[in-house]
C-alpha positions as CSV (number, residue, x, y, z in Angstrom):
1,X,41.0,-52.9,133.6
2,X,39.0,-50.8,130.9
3,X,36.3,-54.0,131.1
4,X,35.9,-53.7,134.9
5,X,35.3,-49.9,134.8
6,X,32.7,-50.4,132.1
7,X,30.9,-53.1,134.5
8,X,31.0,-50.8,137.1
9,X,29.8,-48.3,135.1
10,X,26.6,-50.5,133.7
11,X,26.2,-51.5,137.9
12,X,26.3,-48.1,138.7
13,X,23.6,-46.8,136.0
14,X,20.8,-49.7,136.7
15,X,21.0,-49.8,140.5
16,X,21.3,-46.2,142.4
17,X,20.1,-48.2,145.5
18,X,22.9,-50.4,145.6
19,X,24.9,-46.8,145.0
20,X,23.6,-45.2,147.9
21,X,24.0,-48.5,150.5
22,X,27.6,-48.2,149.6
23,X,27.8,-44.7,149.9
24,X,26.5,-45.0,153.1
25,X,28.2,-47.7,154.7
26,X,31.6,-47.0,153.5
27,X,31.4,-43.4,154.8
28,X,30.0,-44.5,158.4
29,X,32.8,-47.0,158.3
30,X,35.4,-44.2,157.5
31,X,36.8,-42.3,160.1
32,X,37.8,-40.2,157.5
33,X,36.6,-38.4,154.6
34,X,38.5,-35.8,151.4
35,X,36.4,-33.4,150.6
36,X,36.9,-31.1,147.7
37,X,35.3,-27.9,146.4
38,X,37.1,-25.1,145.1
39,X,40.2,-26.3,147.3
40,X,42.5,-29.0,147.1
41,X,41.0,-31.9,148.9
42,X,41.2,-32.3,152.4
43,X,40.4,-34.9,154.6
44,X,37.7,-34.0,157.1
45,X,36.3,-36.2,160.5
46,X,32.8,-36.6,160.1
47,X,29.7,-38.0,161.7
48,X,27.2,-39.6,159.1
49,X,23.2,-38.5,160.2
50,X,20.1,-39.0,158.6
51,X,21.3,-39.9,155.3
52,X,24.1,-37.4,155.1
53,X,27.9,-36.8,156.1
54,X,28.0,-33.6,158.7
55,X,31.1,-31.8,159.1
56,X,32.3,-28.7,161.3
57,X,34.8,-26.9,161.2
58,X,36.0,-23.3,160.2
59,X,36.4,-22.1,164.1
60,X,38.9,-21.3,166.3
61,X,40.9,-24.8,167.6
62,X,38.2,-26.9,164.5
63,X,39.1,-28.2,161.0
64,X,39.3,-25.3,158.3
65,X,36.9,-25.9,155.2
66,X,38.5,-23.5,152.6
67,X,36.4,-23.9,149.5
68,X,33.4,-26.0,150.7
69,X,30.4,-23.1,150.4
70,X,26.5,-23.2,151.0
71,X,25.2,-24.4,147.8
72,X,27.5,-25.8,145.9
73,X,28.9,-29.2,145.4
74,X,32.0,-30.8,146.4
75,X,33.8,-34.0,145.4
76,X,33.8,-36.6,148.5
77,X,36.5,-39.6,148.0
78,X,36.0,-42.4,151.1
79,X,39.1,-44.1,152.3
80,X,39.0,-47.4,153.7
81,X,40.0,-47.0,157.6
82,X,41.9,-50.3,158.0
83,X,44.0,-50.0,154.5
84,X,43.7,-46.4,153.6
85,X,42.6,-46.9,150.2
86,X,39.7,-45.2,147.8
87,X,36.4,-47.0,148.2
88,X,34.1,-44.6,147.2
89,X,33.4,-41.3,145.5
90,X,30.8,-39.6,145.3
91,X,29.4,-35.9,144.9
92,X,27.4,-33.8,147.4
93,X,26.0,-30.9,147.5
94,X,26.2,-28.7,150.6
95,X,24.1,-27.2,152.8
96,X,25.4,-25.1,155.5
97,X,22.7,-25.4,158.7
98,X,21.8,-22.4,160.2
99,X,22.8,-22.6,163.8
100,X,20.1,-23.6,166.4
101,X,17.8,-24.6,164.6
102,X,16.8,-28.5,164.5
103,X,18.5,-30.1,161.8
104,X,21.8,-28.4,163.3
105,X,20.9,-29.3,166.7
106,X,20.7,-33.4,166.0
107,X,23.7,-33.0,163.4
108,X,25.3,-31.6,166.5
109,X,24.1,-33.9,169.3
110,X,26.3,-36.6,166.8
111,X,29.5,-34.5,166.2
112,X,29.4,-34.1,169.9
113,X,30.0,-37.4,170.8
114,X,32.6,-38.0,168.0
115,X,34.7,-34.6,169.0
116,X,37.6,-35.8,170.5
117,X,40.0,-33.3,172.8
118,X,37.9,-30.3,172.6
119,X,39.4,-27.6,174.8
120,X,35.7,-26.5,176.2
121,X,34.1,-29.7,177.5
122,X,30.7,-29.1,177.3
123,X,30.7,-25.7,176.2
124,X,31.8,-26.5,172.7
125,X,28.0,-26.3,171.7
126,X,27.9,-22.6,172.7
127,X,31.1,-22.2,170.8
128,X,30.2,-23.7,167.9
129,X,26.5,-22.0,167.5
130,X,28.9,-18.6,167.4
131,X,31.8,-19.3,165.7
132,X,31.4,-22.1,163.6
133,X,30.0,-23.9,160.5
134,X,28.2,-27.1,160.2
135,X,28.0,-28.8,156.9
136,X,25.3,-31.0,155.5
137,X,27.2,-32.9,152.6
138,X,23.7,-34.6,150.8
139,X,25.4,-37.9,148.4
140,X,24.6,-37.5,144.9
141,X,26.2,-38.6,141.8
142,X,28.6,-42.0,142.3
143,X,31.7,-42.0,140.5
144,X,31.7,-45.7,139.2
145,X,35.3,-46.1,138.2
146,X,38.8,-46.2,139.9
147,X,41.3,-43.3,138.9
148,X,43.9,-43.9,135.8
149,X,46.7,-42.0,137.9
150,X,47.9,-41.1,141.3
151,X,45.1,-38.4,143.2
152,X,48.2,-37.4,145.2
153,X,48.6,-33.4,145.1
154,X,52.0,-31.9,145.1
155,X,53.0,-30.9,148.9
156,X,52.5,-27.1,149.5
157,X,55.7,-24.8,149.6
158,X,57.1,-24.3,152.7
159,X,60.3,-23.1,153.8
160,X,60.9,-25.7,156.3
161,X,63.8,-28.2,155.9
162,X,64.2,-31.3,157.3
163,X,68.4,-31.1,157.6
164,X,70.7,-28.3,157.6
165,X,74.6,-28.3,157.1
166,X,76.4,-30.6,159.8
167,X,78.1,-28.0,162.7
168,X,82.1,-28.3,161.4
169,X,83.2,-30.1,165.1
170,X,80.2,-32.4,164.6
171,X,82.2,-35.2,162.2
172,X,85.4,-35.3,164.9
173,X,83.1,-35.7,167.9
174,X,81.2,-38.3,166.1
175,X,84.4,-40.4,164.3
176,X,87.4,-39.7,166.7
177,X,88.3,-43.2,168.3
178,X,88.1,-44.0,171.8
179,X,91.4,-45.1,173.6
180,X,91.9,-48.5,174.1
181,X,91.9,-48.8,177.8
């Protein structure tokens, strides 16, 4: 495994053309990205536009974005949509586009038509333009190896359950025999 990491390292470093073709097809395969920044990752719907993954969210009824600020960078990991797996990783940094003005509008125009069940029709736009955020996440660095251990993060507490104790008549309704009739 160690000799395959290091030839995908030495692939990596000589062809950043080859990087960014793969970047780019896996994530417009993907229905699905996990986008880190500050955050635990979370996985985010997308459109990919002009050379970059858009996303939107941090409204009321949209995906939250906790930790993914103008500026800064986050981790991107793309899954595979038919086997779920890791195919790519890679870093962007992110630019937050002001609303109305171009670059949002045409990032828009494709989150539009990939927005499924939106509550407002066709006045999502509107909605958006006041209340949320659209993210430009630009690809940078590729991370050329697979992980050494699991990604999985631990589940948030919670104080749901998924069984509580058995009612005490439950066991006698559920074991008594029938009569034989």
């Amino acid at each position: 495994m160690p000799a395959a990491r290091t030839s995908a390292a030495r692939t990596s470093a000589a062809d950043p053309l080859l990087d960014r073709a793969l970047v780019e097809e896996a994530t417009k395969k993907s229905g699905l990205i996990w986008v880190r920044g500050t955050e635990p990752a979370r996985a985010l719907w997308h459109v990919w536009h002009e050379g970059a993954a858009h996303v939107i969210g941090d409204g009321p009824g949209e995906q939250p974005l906790p930790g993914i600020a103008d500026g800064a960078s986050a981790e991107v990991t793309v899954r595979s949509k038919d086997k779920g797996g890791r195919l790519v990783a890679w870093t962007a940094r992110v630019v937050e586009l002001a609303p109305r003005s171009p670059e949002w509008e045409a990032a828009v125009a494709e989150l539009k038509g990939k927005r499924l069940n939106a509550p407002d029709g066709e006045a999502m736009v509107d909605r958006w333009a006041r209340e949320c955020r659209v993210l430009r996440l630009e690809p940078g660095a590729v991370d050329p190896g697979m992980p050494d251990g699991s990604l999985a993060a631990a589940p948030p507490a919670t104080s749901a359950t998924t069984r509580g104790p058995l009612p005490g008549a439950l066991p006698r309704m559920l074991f008594r025999r029938r009569g034989r009739g």
